[in-house]
C-alpha positions as CSV (number, residue, x, y, z in Angstrom):
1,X,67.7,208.8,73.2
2,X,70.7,211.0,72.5
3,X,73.2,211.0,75.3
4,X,74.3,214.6,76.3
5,X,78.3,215.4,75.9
6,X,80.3,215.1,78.9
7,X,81.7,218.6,80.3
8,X,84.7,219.8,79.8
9,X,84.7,222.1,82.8
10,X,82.2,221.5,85.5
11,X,82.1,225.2,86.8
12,X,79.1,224.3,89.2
13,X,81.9,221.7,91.0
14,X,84.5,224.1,90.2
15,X,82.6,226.9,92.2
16,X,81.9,224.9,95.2
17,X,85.9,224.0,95.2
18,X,86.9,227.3,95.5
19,X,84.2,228.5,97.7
20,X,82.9,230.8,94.6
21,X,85.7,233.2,95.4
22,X,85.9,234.8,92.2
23,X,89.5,236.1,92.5
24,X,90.7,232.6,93.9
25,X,89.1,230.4,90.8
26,X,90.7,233.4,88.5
27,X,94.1,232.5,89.8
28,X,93.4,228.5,90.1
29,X,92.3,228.9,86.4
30,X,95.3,231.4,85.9
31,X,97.8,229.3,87.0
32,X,96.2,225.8,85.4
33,X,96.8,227.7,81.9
34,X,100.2,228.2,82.5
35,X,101.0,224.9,83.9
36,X,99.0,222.3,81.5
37,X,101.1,223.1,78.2
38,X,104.1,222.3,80.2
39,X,102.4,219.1,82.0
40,X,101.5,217.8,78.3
41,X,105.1,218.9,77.1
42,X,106.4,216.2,79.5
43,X,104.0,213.5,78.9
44,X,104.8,214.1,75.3
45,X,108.7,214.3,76.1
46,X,108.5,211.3,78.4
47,X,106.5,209.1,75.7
48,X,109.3,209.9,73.1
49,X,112.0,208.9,75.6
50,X,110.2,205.7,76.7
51,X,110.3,207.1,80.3
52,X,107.8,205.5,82.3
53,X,108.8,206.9,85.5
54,X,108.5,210.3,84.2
55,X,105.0,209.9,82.1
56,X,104.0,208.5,85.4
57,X,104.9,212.1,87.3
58,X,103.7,214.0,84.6
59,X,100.5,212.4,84.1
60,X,99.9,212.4,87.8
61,X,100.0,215.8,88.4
62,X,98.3,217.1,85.2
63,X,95.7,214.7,86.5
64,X,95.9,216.2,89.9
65,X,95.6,219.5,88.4
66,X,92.5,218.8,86.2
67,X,90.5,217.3,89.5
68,X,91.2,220.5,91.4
69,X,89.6,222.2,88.2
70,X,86.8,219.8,87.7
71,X,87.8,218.9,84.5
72,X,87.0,215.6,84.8
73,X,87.7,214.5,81.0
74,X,91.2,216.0,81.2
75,X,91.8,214.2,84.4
76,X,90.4,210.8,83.2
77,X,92.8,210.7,79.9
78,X,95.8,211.6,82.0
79,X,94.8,209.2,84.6
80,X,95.0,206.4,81.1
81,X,98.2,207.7,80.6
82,X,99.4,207.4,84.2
83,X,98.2,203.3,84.3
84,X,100.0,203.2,81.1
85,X,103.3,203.9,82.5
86,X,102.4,202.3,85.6
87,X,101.6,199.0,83.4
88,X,105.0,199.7,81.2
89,X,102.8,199.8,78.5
90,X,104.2,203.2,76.2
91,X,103.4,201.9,72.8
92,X,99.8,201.5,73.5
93,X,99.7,205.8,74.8
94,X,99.7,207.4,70.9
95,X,95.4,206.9,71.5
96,X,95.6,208.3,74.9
97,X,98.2,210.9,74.0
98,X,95.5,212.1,70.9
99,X,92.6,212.0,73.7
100,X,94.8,214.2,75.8
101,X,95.5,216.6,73.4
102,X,91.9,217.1,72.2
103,X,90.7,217.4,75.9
104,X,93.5,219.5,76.8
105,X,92.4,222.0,73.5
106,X,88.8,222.5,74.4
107,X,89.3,222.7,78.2
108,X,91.8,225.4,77.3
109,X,89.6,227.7,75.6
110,X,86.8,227.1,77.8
111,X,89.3,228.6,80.6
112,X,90.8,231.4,78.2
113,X,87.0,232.5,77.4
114,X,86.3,232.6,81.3
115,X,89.3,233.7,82.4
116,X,89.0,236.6,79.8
């Protein structure tokens, strides 16, 4: 039997967080789109500087961020990323990091395609 494809967005969950207010979930997605690239920027930024501390913030709150959105992929590969700086173990992130980034891609134009 073929397995089915986790989702990238689960907009059932994602409804029944913001209480199906359409306007609200327009500016949760709204403001998610503006924040991620910067969230990834600094887990990127922080894996180049060998800063733990700071992968640790920024994969916490992109992680954070994804839950609130029920994007539960997103938010599993920055929670890796987060136990990976927690563990002081950077040089094993360039998977994680690539995981991320695909994630990140395909939850991002799910959101631009609803967000319209």
């Amino acid at each position: 039997m073929i397995g089915r494809a986790p989702e990238v967005f689960d907009r059932a969950a994602f409804d029944r967080q913001t209480g199906g207010d359409a306007a609200l979930g327009r500016e949760i997605v709204q403001m998610f789109l503006e924040d991620c690239p910067t969230r990834v920027g600094e887990i990127r930024a922080a894996l180049a500087r060998g800063d733990a501390a700071a992968l640790i913030a920024a994969a916490h709150a992109l992680k954070g961020s994804a839950a609130y959105l029920s994007a539960s992929i997103v938010r599993g590969h920055a929670a890796d990323l987060e136990r990976l700086g927690r563990e002081a173990r950077l040089g094993d992130a360039a998977d994680a990091l690539d995981q991320l980034d695909a994630a990140v891609a395909a939850l991002l134009l799910e959101l631009t395609a609803i967000n319209g």
